[in-house]
C-alpha positions, 0 to 999 in steps of 0.5 A, spaced: 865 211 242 858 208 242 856 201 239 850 202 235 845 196 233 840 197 228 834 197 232 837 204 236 841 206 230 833 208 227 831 213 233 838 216 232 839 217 225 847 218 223 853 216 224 861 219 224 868 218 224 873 222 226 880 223 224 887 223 227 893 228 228 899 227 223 905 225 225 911 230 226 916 229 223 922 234 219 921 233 212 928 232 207 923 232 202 917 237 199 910 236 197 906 240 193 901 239 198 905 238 204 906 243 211 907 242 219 904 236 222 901 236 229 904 230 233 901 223 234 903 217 238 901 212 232 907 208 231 908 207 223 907 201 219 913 200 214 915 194 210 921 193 206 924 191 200 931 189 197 933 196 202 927 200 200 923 203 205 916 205 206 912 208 213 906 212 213 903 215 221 899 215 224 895 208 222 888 210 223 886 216 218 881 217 213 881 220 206 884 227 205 888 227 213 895 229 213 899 223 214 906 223 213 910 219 209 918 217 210 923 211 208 929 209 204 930 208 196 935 204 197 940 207 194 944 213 195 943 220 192 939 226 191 934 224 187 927 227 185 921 222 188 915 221 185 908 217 188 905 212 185 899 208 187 896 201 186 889 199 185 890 192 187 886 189 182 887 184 176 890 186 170 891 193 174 898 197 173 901 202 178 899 210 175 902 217 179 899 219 185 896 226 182 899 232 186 906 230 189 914 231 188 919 231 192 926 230 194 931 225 197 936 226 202 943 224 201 943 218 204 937 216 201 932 218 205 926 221 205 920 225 210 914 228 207 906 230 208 901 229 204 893 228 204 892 221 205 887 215 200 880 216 201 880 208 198 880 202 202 886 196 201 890 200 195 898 201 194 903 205 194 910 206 193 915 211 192 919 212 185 925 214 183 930 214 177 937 211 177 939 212 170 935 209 166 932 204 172 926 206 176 927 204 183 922 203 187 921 202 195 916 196 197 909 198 197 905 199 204 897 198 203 892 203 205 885 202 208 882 209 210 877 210 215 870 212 213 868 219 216 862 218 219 858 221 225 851 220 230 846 224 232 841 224 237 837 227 243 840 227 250 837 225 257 837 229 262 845 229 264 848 230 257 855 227 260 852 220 260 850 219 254 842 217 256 837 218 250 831 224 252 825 227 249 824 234 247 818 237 249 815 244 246 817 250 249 823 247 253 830 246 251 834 241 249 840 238 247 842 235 241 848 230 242 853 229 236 857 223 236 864 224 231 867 217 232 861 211 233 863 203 233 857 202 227 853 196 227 857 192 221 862 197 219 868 195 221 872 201 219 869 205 224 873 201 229 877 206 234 878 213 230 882 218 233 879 225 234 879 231 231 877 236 238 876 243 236 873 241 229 867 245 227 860 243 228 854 246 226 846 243 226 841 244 222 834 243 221 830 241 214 826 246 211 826 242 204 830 236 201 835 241 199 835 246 204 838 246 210 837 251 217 843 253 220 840 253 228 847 253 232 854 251 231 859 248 236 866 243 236 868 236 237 870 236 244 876 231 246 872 224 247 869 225 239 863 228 243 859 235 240 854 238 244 848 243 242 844 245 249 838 250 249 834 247 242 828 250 243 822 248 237 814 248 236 810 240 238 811 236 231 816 232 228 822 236 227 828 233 222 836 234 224 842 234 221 850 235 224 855 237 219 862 236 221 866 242 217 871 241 212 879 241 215 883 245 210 890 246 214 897 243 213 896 238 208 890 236 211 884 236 205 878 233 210 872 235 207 865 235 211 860 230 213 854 230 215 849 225 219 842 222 216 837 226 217 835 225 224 827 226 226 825 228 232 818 227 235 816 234 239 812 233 245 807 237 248 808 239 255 804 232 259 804 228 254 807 221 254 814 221 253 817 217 247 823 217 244 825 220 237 823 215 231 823 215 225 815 217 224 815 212 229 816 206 224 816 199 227 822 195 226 820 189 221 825 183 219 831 183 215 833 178 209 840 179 210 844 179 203 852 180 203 855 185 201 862 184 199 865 190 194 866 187 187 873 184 186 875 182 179 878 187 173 875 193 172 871 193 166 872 196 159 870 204 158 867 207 153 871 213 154 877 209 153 875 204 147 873 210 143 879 215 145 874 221 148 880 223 153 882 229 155 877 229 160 872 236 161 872 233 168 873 227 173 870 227 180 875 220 182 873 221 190 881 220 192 882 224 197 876 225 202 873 230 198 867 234 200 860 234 195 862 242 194 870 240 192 872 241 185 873 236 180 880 232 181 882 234 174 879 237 167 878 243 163 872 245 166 873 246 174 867 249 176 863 244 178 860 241 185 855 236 188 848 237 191 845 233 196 837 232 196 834 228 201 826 227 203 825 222 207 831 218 211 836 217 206 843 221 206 849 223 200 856 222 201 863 219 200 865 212 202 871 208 200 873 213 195 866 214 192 860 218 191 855 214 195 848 215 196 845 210 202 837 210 203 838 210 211 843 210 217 843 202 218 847 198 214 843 192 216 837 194 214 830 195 218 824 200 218 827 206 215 827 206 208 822 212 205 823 219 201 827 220 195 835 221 195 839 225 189 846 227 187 846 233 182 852 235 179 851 243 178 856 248 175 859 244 169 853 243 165 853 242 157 848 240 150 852 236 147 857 232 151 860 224 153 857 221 160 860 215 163 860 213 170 861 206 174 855 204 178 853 198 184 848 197 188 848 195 196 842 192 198 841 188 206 833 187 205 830 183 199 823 183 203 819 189 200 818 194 194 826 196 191 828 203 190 828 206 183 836 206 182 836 211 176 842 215 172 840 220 168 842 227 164 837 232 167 836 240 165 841 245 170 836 250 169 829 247 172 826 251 168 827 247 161 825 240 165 818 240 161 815 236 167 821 231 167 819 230 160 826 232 158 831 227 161 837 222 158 836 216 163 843 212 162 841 207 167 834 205 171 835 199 175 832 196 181 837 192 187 833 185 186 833 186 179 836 184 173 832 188 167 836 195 166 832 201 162 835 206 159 832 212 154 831 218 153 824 223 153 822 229 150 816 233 150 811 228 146 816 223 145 820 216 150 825 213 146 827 206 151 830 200 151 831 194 157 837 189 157 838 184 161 844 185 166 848 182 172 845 184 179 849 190 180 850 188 187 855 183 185 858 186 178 860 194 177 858 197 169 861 202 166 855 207 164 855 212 159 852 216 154 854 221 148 849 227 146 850 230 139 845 234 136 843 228 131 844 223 136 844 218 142 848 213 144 848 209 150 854 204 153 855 199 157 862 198 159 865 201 153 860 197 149 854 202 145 848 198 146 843 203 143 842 208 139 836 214 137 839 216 130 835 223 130 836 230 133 829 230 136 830 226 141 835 232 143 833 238 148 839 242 146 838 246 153 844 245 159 845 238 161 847 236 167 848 228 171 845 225 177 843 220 181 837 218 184 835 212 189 827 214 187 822 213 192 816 215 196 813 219 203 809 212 205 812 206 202 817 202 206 822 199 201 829 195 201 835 199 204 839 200 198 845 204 197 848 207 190 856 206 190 859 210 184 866 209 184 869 216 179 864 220 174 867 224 168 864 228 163 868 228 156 866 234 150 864 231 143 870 233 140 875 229 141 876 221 139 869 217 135 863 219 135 859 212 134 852 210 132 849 203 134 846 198 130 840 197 135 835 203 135 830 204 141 823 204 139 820 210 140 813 212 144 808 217 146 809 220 152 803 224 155 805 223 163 810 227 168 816 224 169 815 220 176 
């Protein structure tokens, strides 16, 4: 494993975790999702209660691994299970785990695999009835590792690790780590390896388009290899994938690496090592970046009663971009990534996260336009609803644009970006949000002072008629177009974008979205509010 400080984390761009085997164990109990294990050495965690007992191995996993559950009720009897989890924050109640039932033994006892939380410091339990009394055994508390891997080019002797240069016309070898020590990120502290987990690099073509030049494995130490890379003199862009795994009760989904840029030299020329377009390091105004603790705020979704869902992307279990919503009518949909500069989408800590370069402390790096576009679930009409926070290290330069907004599927009917629903656009530093809606000639907007989101987590939302607009903030309509032009009647689809530039260095800054969910209009209260956005003329692209 390698210890990355930011200054060498910039010349090699990403970052990896990797996951540990499942412990073995015959099951007394059935799982929906459970299957054989493979064996591991990590002795369990358990914690008991008035004779209830809960264990889960091995100790160190990340979101979707196969860990095996085993304890006792209590009491004695074969009795049907359940799950139950805990978000572990005021006002919080204890809900199902989707996805699990099983069985006790006689005595008591249970043993079962299921794919592990992909959330950090939740609950769980396991439940059943006794008459009419729930008996439950103590909680045990879940921290899920983060997956994450690094990329870069290797020296000369690829098993030490060193840093080389790629010279036009010879081959090189481009190496993988899967399970990195990263500068101020805890969580990937001593992971496990998944040998034998397929590999695969890519080289950029477009911001949403990938190469696929080769592919390889995880080998026993974390580390993967690609030798004989071969590419003209320029400045090449990388990524590594490390594919999903899908076996057992394992639900891992992929990860990729922050693209990684690559100085090609010509043969002579003076040897450097591959940067980000060879941009200096500059000074870092640190700020803290403690998750947001406190209840959850109110929705629009729950107030006005617009349950059951079309779909719900809760990001609980270590899901890939490409896997289908948790739960909903509509299971159809999956996330694209976009990057054009050093930025990457991903999952972390049981959330969509889009983060605009590999160092968590900051430091040059921060260029491009990074987007995470829903495709496959798109509607005219409908209710949106998110909840959003920001991470920032820097303060010291220009902030990305943070935007949420409804957007065509189809690029044909985008009209030059002059057809977009913005439920949100915000700035790190900055407490002033900016919602609104264009359409061909005309921009409704409105701006609202908010709490800086890197400390407060609102819920978003909007709901789209065919002869309105309302917007929401944690559950609260804010605004409203009382008309249908404001309407573009096409596909509509929800994305997320940290908006910048090829040639500005701006403030690191990372978009947390813990659940997105679409809702039809059908159900519950459709609402109008009281304060109407004022409308302008619009002439200009979208920028």
């Amino acid at each position: 494993m390698r210890i990355l400080h930011p200054a060498i984390a910039l010349t090699i761009g990403a970052v990896a975790l990797s996951l540990a085997p499942a412990a073995s164990s015959t099951a007394s109990s059935s799982a929906s999702s459970s299957a054989s294990s493979t064996a591991s050495s990590t002795a369990p965690a358990s914690s008991r209660v008035a004779g209830g007992s809960l264990s889960y191995s091995p100790q160190a996993y990340v979101g979707g691994q196969e860990i095996r559950f085993s304890g006792r009720l209590g009491v004695s009897g074969v009795r049907t299970i359940t799950m139950q989890q805990h978000m572990n924050r005021p006002g919080d109640q204890w809900f199902a785990v989707r996805g699990f039932t099983g069985t006790t033994a006689a005595d008591g006892s249970f043993s079962f695999a299921f794919p592990a939380p992909a959330a950090r410091g939740i609950r769980f339990r396991v439940v059943a009835r006794k008459a009419k009394r729930l008996v439950a055994t103590a909680p045990v508390v879940f921290n899920a590792k983060s997956q994450d891997l690094t990329l870069w080019v290797a020296g000369p002797d690829p098993s030490g690790r060193a840093h080389g240069s790629a010279v036009a016309g010879e081959p090189f070898t481009i190496a993988v780590d899967t399970t990195p020590d990263l500068f101020r990120r805890p969580e990937t502290i001593g992971l496990p390896v998944f040998a034998g987990r397929p590999l695969t690099l890519q080289r950029r073509i477009s911001g949403d388009s990938w190469e696929t030049l080769a592919t390889s494995t995880v080998q026993a130490d974390g580390m993967g290899w690609f030798p004989g890379i071969t590419a003209s003199a320029g400045t090449v862009v990388y990524r590594v994938r490390q594919e999903e795994i899908v076996s057992g009760a394992n639900r891992i989904g992929w990860m990729q690496t922050f693209p990684t840029y690559v100085t090609v030299r010509e043969p002579g020329a003076p040897t450097t090592v591959a940067g980000l377009l060879g941009r200096p390091h500059r000074p870092v105004a640190a700020r803290p970046d403690a998750r947001v603790s406190g209840a959850a705020s109110a929705t629009a979704s729950s107030r006005f009663g617009w349950y059951p869902s079309l779909w719900d992307y809760s990001w609980e279990a270590g899901q890939s971009l490409t896997s289908p919503p948790d739960v909903g009518s509509v299971r159809t949909g999956t996330w694209s990534d976009y990057a054009d500069g050093g930025g990457r989408v991903s999952r972390q800590n049981g959330g969509l996260y889009l983060d605009s370069q590999r160092n968590n402390g900051g430091g040059a790096g921060d260029f491009g336009t990074t987007r995470a576009t829903l495709v496959g679930a798109a509607r005219p009409y409908g209710r949106w609803e998110t909840r959003l926070r920001l991470r920032s290290a820097e303060a010291n330069a220009t902030d990305f644009r943070v935007r949420v907004e409804l957007v065509p599927e189809n690029p044909a009917d985008n009209a030059c970006g002059r057809r977009t629903i913005t439920l949100a656009e915000v700035a790190a530093h900055s407490g002033t949000m900016r919602y609104g809606a264009r359409m061909d000639t005309t921009e409704w907007s409105a701006t609202r002072q908010v709490p800086s989101l890197i400390h407060s987590s609102p819920a978003l939302a909007v709901e789209v008629a065919p002869d309105h607009i309302t917007w929401f903030f944690d559950g609260v309509a804010i605004g409203s177009v009382k008309s249908g032009d404001a309407v573009s009647d096409v596909p509509m689809t929800l994305r997320f974008s940290l908006v910048g530039d090829q040639v500005t260095e701006r403030n690191q800054t990372g978009i947390v979205s813990d659940w997105q969910r679409g809702f039809p209009l059908t159900s519950g209260k459709q609402v109008v509010a009281k304060t109407r956005l004022a409308a302008a003329p619009l002439t200009a692209c979208e920028s």
